[in-house]
N, C-alpha and C positions, 0 to 999 in steps of 0.2 A: 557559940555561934555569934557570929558579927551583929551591929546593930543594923546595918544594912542589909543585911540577908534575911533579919530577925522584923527588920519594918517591911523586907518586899514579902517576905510570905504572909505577915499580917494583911497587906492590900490583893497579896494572893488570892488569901483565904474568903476576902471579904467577896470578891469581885464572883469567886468562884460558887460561893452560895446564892449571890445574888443571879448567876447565870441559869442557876438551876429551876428558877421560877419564871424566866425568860421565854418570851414567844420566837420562834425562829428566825423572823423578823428584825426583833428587837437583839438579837444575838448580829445578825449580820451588822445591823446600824452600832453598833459596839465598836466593832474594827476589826478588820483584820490583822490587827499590827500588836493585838493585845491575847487575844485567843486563839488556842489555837486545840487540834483534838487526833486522837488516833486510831487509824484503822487496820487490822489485818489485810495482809497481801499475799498473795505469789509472785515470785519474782523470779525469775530463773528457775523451775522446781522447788524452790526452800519459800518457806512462810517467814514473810517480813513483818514489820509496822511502818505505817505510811501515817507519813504527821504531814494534816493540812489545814491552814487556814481557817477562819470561821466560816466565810464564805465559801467553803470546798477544792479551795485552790490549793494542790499540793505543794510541797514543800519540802519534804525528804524523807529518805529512807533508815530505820533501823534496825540493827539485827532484833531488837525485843524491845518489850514495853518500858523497859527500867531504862535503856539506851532514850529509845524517847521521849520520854519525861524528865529526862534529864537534859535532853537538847533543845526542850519546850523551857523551862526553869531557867539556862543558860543563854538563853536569848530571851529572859524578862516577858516571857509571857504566860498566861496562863491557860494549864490543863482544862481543857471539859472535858467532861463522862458525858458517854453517848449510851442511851437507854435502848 
């Protein structure tokens, strides 16, 4: 693994623990340009993943979770888990 891919997952990682003790609040005033998170959808009859924003602004669609966490990581932002 690159060293740059090996420092963005390390600020991935860091950003993504600290989000998890975050008030919702404090998640929006983050940015939307940094987090971002995924939800189940319908879309035509088929079950998608819909990746949006921190602030709930959607953003696009994938056919699965592994599609979108990977279009979250390729545009240098980071995953939340939604509880």
């Amino acid at each position: 693994m690159s060293e740059d891919k090996n420092s963005f997952l390390t600020r991935a990682e860091s950003l993504s623990t600290r989000a998890r003790e975050m008030s919702g609040q404090e998640l929006l005033m983050l940015g939307v340009s940094q987090v971002a998170y995924c939800r189940t959808v319908m879309q035509d009859g088929t079950e998608m993943v819909a990746i949006h924003a921190a602030d709930g602004t959607p953003m696009a669609i994938a056919e699965d979770e592994a599609s979108a966490l990977n279009a979250i990581l390729e545009h240098e932002m980071v995953p939340a888990l939604l509880q």
